[in-house]
Every structure is written in C-alpha cells, then in structure tokens.
N, C-alpha and C positions, 0 to 999 in steps of 0.2 A: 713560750709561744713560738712556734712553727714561721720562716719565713714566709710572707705570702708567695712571692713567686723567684726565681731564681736567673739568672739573666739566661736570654734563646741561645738557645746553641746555633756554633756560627757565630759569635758574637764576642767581643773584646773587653771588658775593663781594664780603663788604663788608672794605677793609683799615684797618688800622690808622691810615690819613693821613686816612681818610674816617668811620670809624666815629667821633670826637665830634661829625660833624653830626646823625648820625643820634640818636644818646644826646639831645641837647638838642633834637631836634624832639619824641620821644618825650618829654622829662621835662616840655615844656613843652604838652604835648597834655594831660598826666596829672595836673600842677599846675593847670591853668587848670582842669578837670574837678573835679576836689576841689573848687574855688570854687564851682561849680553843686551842688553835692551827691553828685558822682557817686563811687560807691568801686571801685578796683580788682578787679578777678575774673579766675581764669584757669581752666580748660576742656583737657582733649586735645588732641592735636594729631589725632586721628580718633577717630571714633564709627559705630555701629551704621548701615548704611547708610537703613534706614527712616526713621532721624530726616531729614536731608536729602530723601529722595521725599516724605515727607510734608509738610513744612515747606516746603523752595522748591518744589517742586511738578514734577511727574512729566511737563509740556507744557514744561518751561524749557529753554534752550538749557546749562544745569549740570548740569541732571538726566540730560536724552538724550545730551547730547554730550560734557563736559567733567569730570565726575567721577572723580577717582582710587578705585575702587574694586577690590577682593580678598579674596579667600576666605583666611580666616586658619587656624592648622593645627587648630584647633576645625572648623574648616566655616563660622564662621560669616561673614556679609559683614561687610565693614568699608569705610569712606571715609573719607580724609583729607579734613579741613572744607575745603569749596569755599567758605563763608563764615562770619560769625563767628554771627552772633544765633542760629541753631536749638541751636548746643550752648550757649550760653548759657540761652536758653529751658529746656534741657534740666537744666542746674546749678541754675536756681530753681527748677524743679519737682521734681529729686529729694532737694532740700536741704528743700524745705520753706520757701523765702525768703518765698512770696508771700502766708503768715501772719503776717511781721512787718509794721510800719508799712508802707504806702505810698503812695507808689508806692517800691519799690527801683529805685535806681540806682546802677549798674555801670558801669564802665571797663574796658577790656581792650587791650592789644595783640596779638596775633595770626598768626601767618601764616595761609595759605591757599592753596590747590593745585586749579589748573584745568589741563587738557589743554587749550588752544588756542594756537593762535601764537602767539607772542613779540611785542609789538608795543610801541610807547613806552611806559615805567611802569605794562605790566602783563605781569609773567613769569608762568612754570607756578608755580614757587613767589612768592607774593608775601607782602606784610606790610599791616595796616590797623591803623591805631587807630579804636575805636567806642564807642561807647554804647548803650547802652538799659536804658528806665525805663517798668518796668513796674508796671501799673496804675495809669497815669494817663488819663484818656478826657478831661479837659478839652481844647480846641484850646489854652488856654494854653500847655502842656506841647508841642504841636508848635510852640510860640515860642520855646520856650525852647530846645529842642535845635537849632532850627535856627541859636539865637542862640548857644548855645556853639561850634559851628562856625563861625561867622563870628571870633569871640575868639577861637579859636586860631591863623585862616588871621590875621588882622591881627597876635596878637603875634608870628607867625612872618616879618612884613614880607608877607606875601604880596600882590602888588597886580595889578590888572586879572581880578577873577576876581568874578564877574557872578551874584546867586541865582535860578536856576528853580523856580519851586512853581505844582505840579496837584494836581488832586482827583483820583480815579480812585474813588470811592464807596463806599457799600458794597456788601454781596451781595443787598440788596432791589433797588435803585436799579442796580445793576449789570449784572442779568438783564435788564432794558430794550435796556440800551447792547447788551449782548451781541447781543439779537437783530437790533438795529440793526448793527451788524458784522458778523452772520454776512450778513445780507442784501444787505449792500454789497458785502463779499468774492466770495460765490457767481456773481457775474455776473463774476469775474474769477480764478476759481477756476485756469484754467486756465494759467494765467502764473505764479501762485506755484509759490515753490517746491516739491519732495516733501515737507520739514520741516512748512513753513505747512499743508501741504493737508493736512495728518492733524492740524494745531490750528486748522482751522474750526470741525469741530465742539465739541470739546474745552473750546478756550479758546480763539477769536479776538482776545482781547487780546494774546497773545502774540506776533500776529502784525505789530503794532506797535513788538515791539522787536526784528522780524529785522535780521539785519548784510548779506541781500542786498541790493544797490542794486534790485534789478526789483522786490523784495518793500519796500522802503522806499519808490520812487515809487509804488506803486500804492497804500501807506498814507498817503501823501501828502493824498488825497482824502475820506479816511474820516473817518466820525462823530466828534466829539470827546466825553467823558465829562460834560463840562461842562455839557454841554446837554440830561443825560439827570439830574444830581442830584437825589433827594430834598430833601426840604426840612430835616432832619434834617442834613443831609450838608454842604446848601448852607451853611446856616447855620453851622455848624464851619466851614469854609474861610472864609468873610464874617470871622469871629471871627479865625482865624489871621493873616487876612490885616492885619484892624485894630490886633489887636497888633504887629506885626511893623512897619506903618507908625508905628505910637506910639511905638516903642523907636529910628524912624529907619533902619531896616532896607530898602535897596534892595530891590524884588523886581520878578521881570516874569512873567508866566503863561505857561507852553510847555504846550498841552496833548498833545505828544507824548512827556511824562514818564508811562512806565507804572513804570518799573524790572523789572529782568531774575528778579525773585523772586517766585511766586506769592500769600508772604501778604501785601504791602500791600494797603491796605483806604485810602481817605478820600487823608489829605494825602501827596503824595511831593513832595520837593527835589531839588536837584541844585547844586553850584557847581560853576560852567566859567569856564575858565582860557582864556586869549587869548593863552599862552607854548606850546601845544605840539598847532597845530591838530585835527585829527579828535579825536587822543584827550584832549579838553579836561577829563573829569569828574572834579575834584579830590574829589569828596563825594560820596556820597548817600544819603539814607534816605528814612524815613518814616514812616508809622503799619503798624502789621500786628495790630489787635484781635481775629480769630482767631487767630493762632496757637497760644495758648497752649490754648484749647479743642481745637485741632488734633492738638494733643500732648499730651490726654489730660486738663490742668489745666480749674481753673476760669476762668469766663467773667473775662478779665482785659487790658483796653484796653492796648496798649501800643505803644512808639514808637521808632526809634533813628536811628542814622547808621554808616555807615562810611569810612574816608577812606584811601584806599590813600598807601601810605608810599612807593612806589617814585617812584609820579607827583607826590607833593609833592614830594621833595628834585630830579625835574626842572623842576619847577616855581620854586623855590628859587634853583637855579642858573642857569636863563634870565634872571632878574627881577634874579641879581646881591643878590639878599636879602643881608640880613648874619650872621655866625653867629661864635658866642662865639670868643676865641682859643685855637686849637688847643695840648694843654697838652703843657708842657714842663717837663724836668727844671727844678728850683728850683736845686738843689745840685748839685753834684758832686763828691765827697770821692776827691782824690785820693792813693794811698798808697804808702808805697815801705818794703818789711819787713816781714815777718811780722806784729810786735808792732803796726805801725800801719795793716796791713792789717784786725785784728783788732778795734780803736779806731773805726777809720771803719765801722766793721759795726756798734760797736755805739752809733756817733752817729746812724747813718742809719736805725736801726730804731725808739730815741726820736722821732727827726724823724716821720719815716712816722707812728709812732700820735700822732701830732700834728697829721697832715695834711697833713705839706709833701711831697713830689715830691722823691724821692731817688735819686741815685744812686752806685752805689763800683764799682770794681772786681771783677770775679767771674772772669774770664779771664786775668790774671798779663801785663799789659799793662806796658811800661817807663812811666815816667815822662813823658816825650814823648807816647806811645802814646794815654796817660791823657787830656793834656790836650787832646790832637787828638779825640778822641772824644769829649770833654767839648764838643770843638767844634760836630761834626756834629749830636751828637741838638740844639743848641740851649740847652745849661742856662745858667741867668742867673750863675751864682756856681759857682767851685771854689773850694776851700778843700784846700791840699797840706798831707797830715801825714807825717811822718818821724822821725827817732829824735831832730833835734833838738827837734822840735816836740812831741816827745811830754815832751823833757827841761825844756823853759822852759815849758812849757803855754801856748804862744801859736803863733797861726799867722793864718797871712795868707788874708783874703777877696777874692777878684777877683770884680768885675765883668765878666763876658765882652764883655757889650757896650760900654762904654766903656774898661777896663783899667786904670782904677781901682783900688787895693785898699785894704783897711781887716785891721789889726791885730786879730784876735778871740784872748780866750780861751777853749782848751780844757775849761770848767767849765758851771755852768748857765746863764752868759749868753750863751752860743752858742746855746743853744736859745729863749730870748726873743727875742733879734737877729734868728734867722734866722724863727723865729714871725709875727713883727711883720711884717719885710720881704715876706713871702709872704702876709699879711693886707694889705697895700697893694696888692699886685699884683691882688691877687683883685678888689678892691672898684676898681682903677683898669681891668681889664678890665671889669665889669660896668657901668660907666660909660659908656666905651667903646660897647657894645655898646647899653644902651638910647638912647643919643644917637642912634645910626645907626638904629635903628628907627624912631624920633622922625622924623627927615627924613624 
C-alpha cells in the first residue's frame, strides 16, 4: 500500500537518532539566557495578519512575497509568524509586561513560516531561538545581546563564525540617507528590478536587501547609512562599539547590514559562519525602538536577535562540533513468566521515577529475543528475572559492554546500585562532553 501523502516540501522531520541534538542546542540556548536575565515566553504559532504589515513592514520581501496568510471561517485574516519579535511585542503589550520593572526580558523558541525556496538551513517551515528586551534604549544593552549570542554560538563549539555590526539610524537621521538613495537609485531606476521599482519611493532601503544579483550590484555603489548619522545615533554605535571592544568581542563594520525587517532603527548584527558559503547568517538582530509605538504601546527602546536552528545544527555538523551522548537504555529487565514479567514492570517504573532509562518487555519476546534487543537499542546493563530469581531474590547484572556480571538483590539495593551507576554515567558523559568543547 502507497504512502497516503509525504511530508510538504519546505519542510523538516526531525527523528529520533537526531532529535537529542536538537533538545541540547535548544536547552543550552535557554540555560545560557537565563544567565543574562532573559525569561522564557511563548506566543501562537499565527496571529492577526495586521500585526506583521505593520510591524516588519508592508515594502519587505515577508510582507509582499512570503507570508503564509488565510481567511479563517470568521473572515477574518490570519498569518502564520513569518518571524518571532511582532508577536512577542504583541504578548507584552496585551499582557501588560511593559508596566513591570524594566527592561523585560524574554526567551523563546519558535517556529516560523515563509513561502520561499528551500535553500541550506532555511525551509518554509523553519525554527529560531531569540530574544528581546524590551525597554532598554542604553547601547549597553545592544552589548549585551549581541554578547549573549556570541555565549551561546561558543558554548555550542561553534567556530569560524565572524560578528557584522551597522548603524542603520534613526528615522530623523534616516530621511537624509533616504534621500541620498532615492537619488542614487533613480538614475538607475531602470535595471531594477519590478519589486525595487515600486520601493524607490516607499523605502529605498529595502532595496539593499534585494536577493537579485542586478539589484545587488547596482547597490553595490550606493550611499552607506554611516555617513548620513545623527550625532545622537553616532554616539550609541561609538558606545556599542567600545563596549563590545572592552568585553574583547571581535567585531568588523559591514555597512550592507540593513536586515530584511522594517522596524530596525540604530544598531543591527549579524554572525556569519564560513561552514556553509552564501547562506552564512547564523544570527541576527538588532534594535527596533519603534516598534512598540507601532503597535499601538508606549514609547518603549527595544532590542533582540534571532538565530535560525535549522542553519546552526548545519553549521554544527560541518564544524564536527561535539554534542552530548546520545541516550540509551540504562537497564534492561529481561523476563520470562507472567509473574516476572509483572516484577520487571514494577522495578522499571520505580527506576524511571528515579531517573534511570528503562526498559522490559512489552511485546512477549522469548528469552533470546529479549536479550538480542537489549542488544540493538544499546542498553548498558540487563538484568534476567524468572521464577528462579523471583524464588532466591537474586539475580544477575550484565554488563553489555564488557559481559561482566555482578550478582544483585531483588530488594531496595537494586535500586541504589543501579541509581548510583547511572549517576556516574551521567556526570562521566558531561565530562566528556565539556573537555571536547574545551579543545
């Protein structure tokens, strides 16, 4: 029989052999954030389509071209988040957050849904971990996020991966540049693209983050932001820039960092990776101190990042990164009879709310069967019970990997012995594991 359907293209399955890389990039994205202050928040997986036109902005290539949007059987529009921060923005403003202390700071993990081609670690469906912290307008605070980003790409081993940081201003200082662009553009109006030529007038900035090659050389030549700054503006970037040297943080200046979203304002980053050519951009944020006026809130400075998950873990695997060992049965209780089938269920269920990685029988497997499978998934230890074992209340521990066995009793010191044992294993992998980071 024919699969009924096969998963959308654009789209991910992550299995079982792979998904604890995944868990431990993510727990260790989530832990190292907690350290900065940053607390967990989660958001829809879609929201009101207004929130996105207004927020990444109606001239973006998300807006015009890549948004999953549909009339839902109300009528009303709806869009799956093409990114994370607007519904976020949208959670602190209908919660009310941005009356407690701040600046608040948020963590999230995310998917995310664009309609564009499929191309290295970025599908229709994709995943990001991010931040933002909102109402804070000091440039310390863009050190700081850009420096939690750097602590996660390192404790994750990430290496050859380079920080870009621009100004792009504000909207006083901005309308300058602007005119400076439209002016540069219009004498070459006619080689852009149809896209470009309807965000000359609009937003000429956007026309800086076109993906055509004819529209990328010809922005090639154009005015940088840098040279049009405020002195307000200058001075914030002057500042980010010195902290970021004080903390010993690489950085180099690309001024063709606009980023692909309308409300950055002042400072935008980027980290690019040197594992997986064109599509290098492991990170990026920035500041976006309109937004939240955009959406309605009060006047409220705020800052984040985003780091797509799909393009770290390829990034991960070119680099040969190291990543925790993959877990395996502990135990394996193998049974033969009813009454000791019933036994090992209810050692393996103590074990389990214990912590240990169990596993029995659930399929009426022989004996043989048992321990051949005990083989395959990997477990460190079987332990056979039977009606003698159940009579002398002892029974034998193997080691699978050497074939060693040790003599255990069926009483509460079974469950200390194999506690303990699975307490060295743990704390001998995490050993392991920070040593090879270490190199």
């Amino acid at each position: 029989m024919a699969l009924i359907t096969k998963a959308i293209r654009g789209t991910q399955d992550v299995l079982p052999a792979e998904s604890y890389k995944w868990q431990h990039v993510e727990q260790t994205a989530l832990a190292i954030a907690r350290d900065y202050g940053f607390r967990e928040m989660r958001a829809p997986v879609f929201e009101h389509t207004e929130l996105f036109q207004r927020s990444v902005g109606e001239t973006t290539d998300v807006v015009q071209k890549e948004m999953y949007t549909f009339n839902d059987k109300g009528g009303r529009s709806i869009t799956l988040r093409p990114e994370g921060t607007a519904g976020m923005a949208r959670v602190l403003l209908e919660h009310g957050l941005q009356n407690e202390p701040l600046p608040v700071k948020v963590s999230y993990i995310t998917s995310c849904y664009r309609y564009e081609k499929p191309q290295a670690g970025r599908l229709r469906e994709f995943h990001q971990f991010g931040v933002e912290c909102f109402g804070a307008a000091a440039p310390q605070a863009d050190a700081e996020v850009i420096a939690l980003a750097r602590t996660i790409l390192n404790e994750l081993g990430v290496t050859g991966v380079a920080l870009h940081i621009n100004s792009i201003g504000c909207p006083e200082c901005r309308a300058k540049y602007h005119a400076a662009l439209k002016a540069y553009f219009e004498g070459r109006k006619d080689d852009l693209c149809e896209t470009c030529r309807g965000r000359l007038d609009r937003n000429p900035m956007r026309i800086l983050d076109c993906k055509s090659p004819v529209c990328s050389e010809i922005a090639a030549g154009a005015p940088v932001m840098l040279d049009y700054l405020c002195d307000d503006c200058r001075a914030h970037f002057d500042t980010v820039k010195a902290c970021l040297s004080e903390a010993e943080i690489e950085y180099e200046i690309d001024t063709r960092i606009v980023r692909g979203l309308d409300y950055y304002t002042r400072t935008v980053f980027e980290f690019v990776s040197d594992a997986l050519g064109a599509q290098s951009t492991v990170c990026g944020g920035g500041r976006y101190d309109g937004l939240i006026d955009e959406l309605g809130g009060p006047h409220l400075p705020s800052l984040g990042f985003g780091m797509g998950l799909e393009r770290l873990m390829l990034i991960l695997e070119a680099k040969g990164a190291q990543f925790p060992t993959p877990p395996r049965c502990e135990v394996y209780l193998v049974s033969m009879g009813d009454k000791a089938a019933q036994r090992c269920f209810a050692i393996a269920t103590r074990l389990r709310d214990g912590g240990v990685s169990v596993e029995c029988d659930t399929v009426g497997r022989s004996l043989k069967a048992q321990m051949k499978y005990a083989d395959k998934i990997g477990a460190r230890y079987t332990i056979v019970v039977g009606d003698n074992e159940l009579e002398s209340g002892l029974a034998q521990l193997k080691n699978m990997e050497t074939g060693e066995t040790d003599e255990i009793a069926l009483d509460d010191s079974l469950y200390t012995t194999l506690y303990t044992k699975s307490l060295d294993r743990q704390l001998a992998d995490m050993t392991d594991l920070f040593g090879a980071v270490a190199e």
